[in-house]
Each structure stands twice: as structure tokens, then as C-alpha cells.
C-alpha positions, 0 to 999 in steps of 0.5 A: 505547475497546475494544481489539481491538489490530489495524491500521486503514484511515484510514477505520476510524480515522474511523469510531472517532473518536467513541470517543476519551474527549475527556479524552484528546483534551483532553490532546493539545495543542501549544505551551502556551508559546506559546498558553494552554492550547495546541493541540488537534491529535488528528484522525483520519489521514483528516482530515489525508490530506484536507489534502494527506498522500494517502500515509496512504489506502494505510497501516494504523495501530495501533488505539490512541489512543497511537498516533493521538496519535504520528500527529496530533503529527506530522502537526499540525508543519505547523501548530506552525511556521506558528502559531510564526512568525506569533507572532514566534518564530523558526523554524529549517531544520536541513538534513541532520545528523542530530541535532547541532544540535537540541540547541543550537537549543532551548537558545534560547527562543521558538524551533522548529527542524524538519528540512526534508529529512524531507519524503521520509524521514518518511512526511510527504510529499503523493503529488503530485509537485509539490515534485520538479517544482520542485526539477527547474525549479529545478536539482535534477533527476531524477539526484539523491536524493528530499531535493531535495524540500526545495528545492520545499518551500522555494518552494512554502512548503506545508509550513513557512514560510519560515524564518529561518535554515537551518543546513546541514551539509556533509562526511560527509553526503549530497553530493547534500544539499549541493548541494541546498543551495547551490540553497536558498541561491541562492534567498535564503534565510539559511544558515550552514554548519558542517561535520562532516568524515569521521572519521579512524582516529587523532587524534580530539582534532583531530576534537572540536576541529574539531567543536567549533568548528564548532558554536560557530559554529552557536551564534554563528548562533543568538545573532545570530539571537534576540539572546541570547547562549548561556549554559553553562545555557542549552546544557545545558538544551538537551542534557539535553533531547535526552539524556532523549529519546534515552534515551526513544527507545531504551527503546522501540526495545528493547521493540519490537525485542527482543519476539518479537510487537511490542507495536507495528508496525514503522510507528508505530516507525519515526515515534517513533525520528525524534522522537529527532532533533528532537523534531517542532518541540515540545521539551514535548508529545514526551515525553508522546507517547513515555510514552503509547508507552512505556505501550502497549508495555509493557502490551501485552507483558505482556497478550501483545498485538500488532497484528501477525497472524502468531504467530510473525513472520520477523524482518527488520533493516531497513537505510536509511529506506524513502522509501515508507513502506508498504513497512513494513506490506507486510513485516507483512502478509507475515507479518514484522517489524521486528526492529531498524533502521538508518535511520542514525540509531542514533547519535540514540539515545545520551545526550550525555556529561557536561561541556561541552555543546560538547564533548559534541554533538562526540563524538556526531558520532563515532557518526554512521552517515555519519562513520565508515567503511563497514565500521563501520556494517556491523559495528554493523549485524552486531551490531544484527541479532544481538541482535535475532536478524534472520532476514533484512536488508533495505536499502531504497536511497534513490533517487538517494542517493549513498553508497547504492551502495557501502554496500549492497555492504559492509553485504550482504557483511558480513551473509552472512559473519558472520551467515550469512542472507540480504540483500535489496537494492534502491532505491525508485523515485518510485510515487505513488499506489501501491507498485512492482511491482518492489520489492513483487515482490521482498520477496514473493520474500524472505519466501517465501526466509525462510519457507523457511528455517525449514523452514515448509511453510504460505506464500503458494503453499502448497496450498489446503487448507493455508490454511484457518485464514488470516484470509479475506481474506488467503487471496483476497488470494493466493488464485493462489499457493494456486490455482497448487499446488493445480491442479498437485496435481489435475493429478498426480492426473490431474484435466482442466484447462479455461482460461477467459477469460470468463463466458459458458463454463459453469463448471458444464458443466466441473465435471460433466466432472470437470474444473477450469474456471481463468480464465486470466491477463490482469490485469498491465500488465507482461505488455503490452510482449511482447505489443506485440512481435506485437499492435497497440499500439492494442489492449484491455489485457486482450487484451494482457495475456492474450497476453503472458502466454502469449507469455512462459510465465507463466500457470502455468494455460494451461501445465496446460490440457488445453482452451481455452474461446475465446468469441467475444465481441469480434473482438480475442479472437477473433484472439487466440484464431488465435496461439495456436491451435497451443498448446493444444487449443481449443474455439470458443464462438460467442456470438449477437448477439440476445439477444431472439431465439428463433433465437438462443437455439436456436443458444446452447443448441446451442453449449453441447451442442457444448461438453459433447460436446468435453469428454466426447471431451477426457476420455473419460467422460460427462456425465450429468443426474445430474453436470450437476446435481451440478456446478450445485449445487455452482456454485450454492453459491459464486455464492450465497455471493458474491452474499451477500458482494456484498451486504453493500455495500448496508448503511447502513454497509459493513464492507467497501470494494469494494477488498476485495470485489473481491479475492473473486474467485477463478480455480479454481472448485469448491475446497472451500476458497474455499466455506468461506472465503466462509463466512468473510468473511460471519462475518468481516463480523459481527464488524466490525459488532459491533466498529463497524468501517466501510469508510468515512465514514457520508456517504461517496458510494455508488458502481456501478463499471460496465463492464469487468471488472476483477482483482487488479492491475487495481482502480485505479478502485476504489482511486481512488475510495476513496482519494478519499473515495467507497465503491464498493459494487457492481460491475455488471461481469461480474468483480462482480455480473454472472455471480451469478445462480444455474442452475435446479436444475429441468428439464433441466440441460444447457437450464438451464446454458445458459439461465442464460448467455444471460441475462448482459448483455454489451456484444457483444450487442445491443440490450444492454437487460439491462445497463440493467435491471441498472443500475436493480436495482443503483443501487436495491437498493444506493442508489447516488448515482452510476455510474463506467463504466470503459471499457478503452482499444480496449474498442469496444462499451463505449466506444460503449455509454456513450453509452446508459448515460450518458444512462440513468443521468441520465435515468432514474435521475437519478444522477451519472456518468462515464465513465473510458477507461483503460488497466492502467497507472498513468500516469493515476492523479493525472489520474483522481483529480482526475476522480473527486474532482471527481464526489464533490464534485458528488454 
């Protein structure tokens, strides 16, 4: 199996499936001692999110057959329960202490305990907010922490069976968990409780013996469970387990967390240091998947490998699990790492003492993060961050949690005295499908403050031409940031600046004026409620959105533009352009309605002769012949380039999904710098070819997203569709294919600009023939099985025009279609998932 040692998509890691030698896949097997041979369970992360797991279509995974395998052993636990109970053996809930009874529970044969409370924490747990919709029916509403999950878990009985005995601990644990479950033992469910009370400051004898005789208690609820009464050996076999795998456990955490480029990411991590707590419901097949783990770490180190990009990454001490686990690749792409965690858990990854077992598990109590007092967690917290040498610490809040608050108060203290380097705080609310706004927002922020600090002058909003060895990518992934500076840069310089909002202002006109054409900003759902304050509700998003960044300042482009370009395309834009008329210079581009007529053509050609006259008075030179075809060539250049990269999603297999063919789009035309970076993305695509690394399942439905334009933080409909299993392999849209069609370099230059503009089939004009005839190249050159129309809400003249498309789309071209009327925001994404399934499964 080659190694490029990198991150995968689920759909990268379907298409490598086939590499995976099958004496390995072999290998990978489950509860031999209760099946012969065991149980195959090494599928690819795709196999298992279509069973339900949807989070795993937003993470990246490590490209090695170790690392799948940590994946499938947790994700198959669903299975070694169910198998288990329908096999006569006994399964057991341990609810809410933190590796305490595991130990005795597998001192018992024929028996699997498994943590039910991990379904929030453990990136586990199905998108679909069905099991919070339970617990809130049944009592556990929204005020409480995400392990009210459990709860929904308990009635549903879709992610364990029903289990024979739940053992649950109260005192210093979460108090919302207790009262999660007396809820769970309302429902008629077998508890047994046993407490772990707060440690006090003396007397820690009184404290191991309370312990102690609560957890014989335990053990006695065990006895009565299996009818075997618990032998010394029997509890010492059960505790060295624990023991090796805690030891285990910690020998990879060091590896990771001390190496200056982890052997491993921060994710795969973060799953392998759980399994230290209750070995994943598989007391035997654990510890194979932690050697494989262990293996790759160390071979890796001394190769000098890692999947992780940056070559010197900031390293960040992560504090409290993340209930949104894609928030840990988020800080890799940053250009961080996981130096050092506490999930609070630290104290899972001491041995157990020597002596009497009982005794032993009571004086691991004594370390539990919870147990002690707050300044003692933060002190180890100091020391923790210290030796992995932190740069920053991030406290990731679990929602609802009770003890989350005052910690997060004394923890960040502490940090910045001692360690004297930043904290960054926050809760992580419920945002299937997707990761919040806010939360990605700030840890965006905190890199750049990290980066920053160590006097690093290349970051996310550095100039331009400072990202020209990023991966390709990444540098249009953020390419405003970069657009931001570099903008501000030519403007000192004395370079004009000319905002735009749509395709039909002639870039290549702007160009030969000497000045920046920028598209203005309209692509966020947060910059709607100011502009709600004057519009209309009942208004298209993109309308909305644009005037609220202007309302509110945050369009660093308008603030520079010397001249808005205001086209007459919808009557909403129109008015739009009316309020903020008294803001900033502006030039009215009347768009004709009849694009099939002669006089309507004369009139456009001389509009765009009115617009060359306005920028040659707005910045006092002329343009000539001679820089018009200078400008087109230039235009020509970058829509060939893009054309070229849109392309590449008519192959057999695409290399790239149209999530990430979106993303090549770019606000400022005529930088040198995206011309070379889509030189990069077309090399780019080589190497996935060469390396067999697809976007998608070769039968993946081939998707035409039509429609309205869509940008960064506006894709969810390309985001659904891929999720959903689908590949959308072109936009028809005038933010994809649409606007690609390259000028004449012949004849007279200001006619072909202008001509070349005409020809773009929007729906303000009509008839609007030309957005069919586009539909039938596309759907033809890019083998399209169906078209998904996405209509903006209070988007008219597409809205009305679907009703042709439909019926072109069917008829003629005999294709599948939908029509998706939404609005910026993510309310409707399960409902729009479930649409946009139901057509892939029809295809």
C-alpha cells in the first residue's frame, strides 16, 4: 500500500480501500472468544457514515492502514455489543466515571462493558439530532450537557442494546450526568450506583476506604449480574489489563505530543487515548490496534514523517474533549498541532498500583481531574502544556456541562501567569452538519495571534505574493484574507479599485483602466439581520447579505473602491444600489432585456462605451486599443486556466469534488498569483491522478449544480450533495462555468469585450435560450445524470424559470432534477439532505 503520509476525505479513503493488502484486512478481527475466527470489521470511514455516523463526511483521516484500523475498531463497537448480547453474554453501561470500573467489569468472563455517555464525546455520534430530541421528550432538556444524549440513546436502543446492568457513578463527576441518570433508571433500566466523593485536603485513608467500599459494591453488582463471585486473580487479571493498556496508551501520547511534527494527527490521537478508559467493548483486539499505532508513530519519527502540512506547526495544549470533533483537524489546517491534552482523562493513563486490586482502583480515584480541586487540575494542566512546550491553550467547553464555567476561569488564569501564553475559551454549541461560524472564527483569530508571536510574517492575511509556496488549495481556500492585503497594498501605491457584484461588468475593461475589478462581498448569512434593520425580510440573501456588509463596514473592498460597478440585473439590486448610492461613486450598467435583438445589442455595446468613458474621467488616463487587448489577454489567461481546472471534473474519476472546484474562485482579478496558482491546481491534479486519489466512489451520481451563484460560506447544496454520496462535477452557474468563455483577441477590442458579455445567459433576460443550450453542452460534455437548480429564496427570475428548466431537463435531455429553494442559512441542511439523498437513490 503506497504511503504518501497525508490526511484523507471518506471518499479518498473508498477509493484506497482496494490497496489494503487483505492479510491485513484479515487480521482485523473482533471477539475471537466469542466467535471462531472472530469478526472482520476494517470497512473504509464512508462505509460506516452510510450507516448512520454522518460526522465522519466533514473529518480528514490518516492515510495509514493503522490508522483505519483505530477507526473501523471503533466505529464496529456498535456491533461487538450487539453480537455479544444476542450471544448470551452480558453487557454492561458504565455511566460516567472515568475508567474506575472497567477494570473490575472485565475481571468477569463473557462479559462487555462499554461507556454510553461517550456517544457526544467520541466522534461517534450520528449528526441527526434525534437522540437530544428524546432526552429533551423525556425530561433532559436543552439546559443540560450533550451527554443527555445517553438518555435518547437508552430508548432508541440504535447505538447498543439494551444493557443488563448500568453502573453509574455520582459525586465528583458531572452533576448534570446524575441527573441524566435517575432519568435512565425512571426508564426501567438495572442501576447500581457508587459514589466517588470530592477529595479532601487531609485524611486520604478515609477517602480509600470510602472508595474502596464502593467499589466492592460494584464488584458485588457484577457477582449478581453473571453469578460468579469475584476471585483476587480474577480482579487482578482485570486490573493488570487495564494497567498494560494505560501504559500503552501513554507511551503513544508521548510520542505524539512531544515530537515537533506529529507522527500522527491530533484526531486519530484523540481516539486511542479514549481506549485507555474502557478498551472500545474489546478487552483482546485493543491492544493490537495500539501496537499498529505505536509502530507507525515510531517508524514515522524516525523517517521524518508526518500527515500533518505545516513544517514547523504552532503548538497548541487542548484542554476538555472537543464535543465537535472536527474542530481538531480545523487547528491542523490552521497550520497547528496538538501539543498535549486534557480531556480529563489524564489520570487513565497511570498503571494501577501494586497490592490488592480494590485498593489499587481507589487510589487512581485520587487523580481524576474531577475529584480533585480546580487549582490541581490547573497546575497539571501548567506543567502538562510546559513539557510539551504549548505555545497556546485552547479550552473547548462542553455545552451545558456544569463544572465547565468555573474551571475554564481558573485553568486560563493560571496559564497566563505562569506560562505567560495565550488562552482561548469558548463552548461548543449543537451545529450538525457543519462547524460553528462563531467557534471557527475565533480559533481562526487565535492562530493568527500565535503565529504572530513568534514574529512570523507569512498567515492566513499575508500579502499575495507571500503565499506562492502554499499548497494551491489552501491559498484559494483563503485567498480574501491574502486579497485583503494585497488590495490595501496597490491602493497605497496608488493603483484604482473598481467593486463589482456581478459577471456582466467587464473585468477586462477595468484591467486596461489600470485599475483592480474586486467582486464586493455578499456570501454570509451573518451580515442578513443588519441588513433586515432597512430591507425587507422577504428579500434574496445575496441582496441582503451585500447590504449588510456595507451597513455594517465589513466589506474591506467597498471601504477602498474608488467606483461601484451597479448593473441592472434584478429590480432588488437595483434599489439596493439607490441606499448606497451616497457611499461611494457609482456607475449605472443598464443590462437589455432581449438578448436576441439587434437593438438591444447596439444599446449594450454602448453601455460598455459609457463605462470605458466613466473610468478613463474616474482615473484621468486613457484607454487605448492597445491596453484593452492587453487587459483581454490577461482575462483570457485566468478564464482559460479556470475553464481548464473546471474540466477536470468531466473525467471518468474526478480528482476533485465540486466542493473544492468551487472554492477556485477568486474576488481580485489580474494578480499574478492566482494565475500561477491555478497553474498549480492543474499539477496538483496530476499527482492525484498518478497516486489513484479520487473525490469520489467510481458510481458516484454525477451531478450539474444550476442556478444561482454561490461562494465561500454559501456551498452547502455542493456540500449536500457530496456528503450525501453524489459528485457535482460542474456549476452552470455564473459563480462556475457560466462567465468562462474567453474575449476575441480579434477586431476591435472595446466590441469584443462587450460582445463576449452579452452572450452570458442570465435569467433577467429573456427568452433565456442560452442557459438551456448551456445545460445540454454541460450535461453532455461532463455526463451529467442529473441537475440540482438552486433557486435563492425571493430569487424571481430563477425561481420562475425552473419551471423551463424542469421541464428541458427531463424531456430533453432525459436527466433527474430538482429544484432546491433556500435561503444562506443552515436551518434547512437535514431537510435538504434528505431531498437531495432521496434523488441520488432514484438516479
Amino acid at each position: 500500500m503506497r504511503d504518501p503520509v497525508a490526511k484523507l476525505s471518506v471518499h479518498q479513503w473508498e477509493g484506497r480501500m482496494r490497496e489494503v493488502p487483505e492479510e491485513y484486512a484479515d487480521r482485523c478481527r473482533f471477539l475471537r472468544d466469542l466467535v471462531p475466527g472472530g469478526i472482520r470489521y476494517l470497512y473504509s470511514p464512508w462505509e460506516y457514515s452510510c450507516r448512520g455516523d454522518t460526522l465522519l463526511r466533514r473529518l480528514s483521516f490518516d492515510s495509514s492502514r493503522e490508522g483505519l484500523r483505530l477507526w473501523s475498531f471503533l466505529f464496529s463497537e456498535r456491533d461487538r455489543l450487539f453480537l455479544a448480547s444476542e450471544n448470551g453474554w452480558k453487557v454492561v453501561a458504565l455511566m460516567k466515571d472515568l475508567g474506575q470500573t472497567a477494570p473490575l467489569a472485565y475481571a468477569f468472563p463473557e462479559l462487555l462493558a462499554f461507556y454510553a455517555d461517550e456517544l457526544w464525546w467520541a466522534p461517534c455520534f450520528s449528526e441527526e439530532p434525534h437522540l437530544l430530541e428524546e432526552a429533551t421528550r423525556l425530561g433532559a432538556g436543552e439546559e443540560m450537557c450533550f451527554v443527555r444524549a445517553a438518555l435518547g440513546a437508552m430508548v432508541t436502543l440504535d447505538y447498543f442494546p439494551a444493557p443488563d446492568l448500568c453502573i453509574a457513578a455520582a459525586g465528583a463527576v458531572c452533576d448534570d450526568f446524575s441527573a441524566v441518570m435517575q432519568l435512565i433508571e425512571a426508564q426501567g433500566h438495572p442501576v447500581h450506583w457508587w459514589e466517588m466523593p470530592q477529595l479532601p485536603p487531609s485524611d486520604r485513608d478515609a477517602y480509600r476506604r470510602f472508595v474502596r467500599g464502593q467499589l466492592q459494591g460494584v464488584v458485588g453488582a457484577l457477582e449478581e449480574l453473571t453469578g460468579r463471585e469475584a476471585t483476587p486473580e480474577m480482579l487482578r487479571r482485570g486490573v493488570d489489563m487495564f494497567s498494560r493498556l494505560r501504559t500503552e496508551t501513554a507511551r503513544l501520547r508521548e510520542l505524539v505530543y512531544t515530537a515537533k511534527r506529529p507522527p500522527l494527527p491530533g484526531l486519530e490521537t484523540y481516539l486511542a487515548e479514549f481506549l485507555a478508559i474502557h478498551a472500545c467493548s474489546e478487552p483482546v483486539e485493543v491492544f493490537a490496534v495500539l501496537d499498529d499505532l505505536i509502530g507507525l508513530a515510531e517508524s514515522r519519527l524516525e523517517k521524518g514523517l508526518s500527515p500533518l502540512e505545516a513544517e514547523d506547526p504552532i503548538r497548541v495544549h487542548w484542554v476538555s474533549p472537543p464535543t465537535d470533533a472536527a474542530l481538531v483537524p480545523l487547528l491542523e489546517d490552521l497550520g497547528g498541532c496538538i501539543a498535549g491534552t486534557d480531556y480529563l482523562i489524564s489520570h487513565a493513563f497511570t498503571p494501577f498500583g501494586e497490592g490488592e486490586p480494590l485498593d489499587a482502583v481507589a487510589r487512581s480515584c485520587e487523580s481524576d481531574r474531577l475529584a480533585g480541586p480546580v487549582g490541581a487540575r490547573a497546575e497539571r494542566i501548567v506543567e502538562d502544556a510546559r513539557r510539551c512546550g504549548a505555545e497556546g491553550v485552547i479550552i473547548s467547553g462542553i455545552f451545558g456541562a456544569s463544572h465547565c464555567p468555573w474551571d475554564e476561569k481558573v485553568i486560563s488564569r493560571a496559564v497566563e501567569e505562569e506560562l505567560g501564553i495565550p488562552v482561548l475559551s469558548f463552548d461548543v454549541p449543537f451545529s450538525p452538519g457543519r462547524l460553528s461560524e462563531q467557534v471557527t472564527g475565533r480559533m481562526e483569530a487565535f492562530m493568527d495571534l500565535l503565529r504572530s508571536r513568534r514574529g512570523c510574517t507569512v498567515s492566513m492575511a499575508a500579502p499575495a505574493n507571500a503565499q506562492q509556496s502554499a499548497d494551491p488549495m489552501d491559498h484559494f481556500r483563503n485567498s480574501m484574507a491574502a486579497e485583503t492585503t494585497e488590495v490595501r497594498r496597490l491602493k497605497r501605491q496608488g493603483r484604482g479599485v473598481v467593486g463589482i457584484y456581478c459577471e456582466y461588468t467587464p473585468r477586462d475593461l477595468i484591467l486596461a483602466a489600470g485599475a483592480l475589478p474586486v467582486c464586493l462581498c455578499g456570501a454570509s448569512r451573518r451580515t442578513i439581520p443588519p441588513a433586515e434593520t432597512v430591507l425587507p425580510p422577504n428579500l434574496c440573501p445575496l441582496i441582503k447579505s451585500s447590504f449588510g456588509y456595507i451597513l455594517t463596514g465589513r466589506c474591506p473592498f467597498f471601504m477602498v473602491s474608488d467606483l461601484v460597478v451597479a448593473e441592472t440585473t434584478c429590480d432588488g439590486k437595483k434599489k439596493m444600489y439607490e441606499l448606497i448610492a451616497d457611499r461611494r461613486p457609482q456607475h449605472i450598467l443598464e443590462l437589455t432585456q432581449k438578448p436576441g435583438e439587434e437593438e438591444a445589442r447596439r444599446h449594450w455595446h454602448s453601455e460598455v462605451a459609457k463605462l470605458k468613458t466613466r473610468l478613463e474621467e474616474v482615473f484621468g488616463t486613457e484607454v487605448t486599443d492597445q491596453r484593452m487587448r492587453d487587459a483581454i489577454q490577461r482575462m483570457n489567461a485566468e478564464r482559460r486556466l479556470l475553464r481548464r481546472a473546471m474540466m477536470l471534473g468531466a473525467e471518468e474519476r474526478p480528482v476533485f469534488s465540486g466542493t473544492e472546484l468551487a472554492r477556485l474562485r477568486y474576488r481580485v482579478s489580474g494578480l499574478d498569483v492566482h494565475v500561477e496558482m491555478l497553474g498549480r491546481v492543474l499539477e496538483l491534479a496530476h499527482d492525484r491522478r498518478e497516486s489513484g486519489e479520487y473525490a469520489a466512489p467510481e458510481d458516484a451520481p454525477r451531478i450539474i449544480v444550476s442556478g444561482c451563484p454561490m461562494a465561500e460560506g454559501t456551498l452547502k447544496v455542493i456540500e449536500i450533495v457530496e456528503d450525501s454520496g453524489g459528485i457535482v462535477v460542474v456549476q452552470e452557474t455564473c459563480s462556475g462555468w457560466k462567465p468562462l468563455d474567453p474575449v476575441s483577441e480579434e477586431g476591435d477590442p472595446l466590441e469584443a469585450i462587450a460582445e463576449k458579455h452579452f452572450r452570458i445567459p442570465c435569467s433577467c433576460m429573456t427568452p433565456n435560450t442560452g442557459r438551456l443550450e448551456l445545460l445540454r453542452e454541460l450535461a453532455e460534455t461532463f455526463r451529467a445524470d442529473a441537475v440540482v437548480d438552486l433557486v435563492w429564496q425571493a430569487c424571481h427570475t430563477y425561481s420562475v424559470e425552473s419551471f423551463t428548466v424542469s421541464e428541458f431537463v427531463k424531456r430533453e435531455l432525459g436527466l433527474s432534477y430538482l429544484k432546491v429553494e433556500t435561503d444562506y442559512s443552515n436551518a434547512d441542511r437535514e431537510r435538504l439532505g434528505i431531498r437531495i439523498q432521496t434523488l441520488l437513490e432514484m438516479i
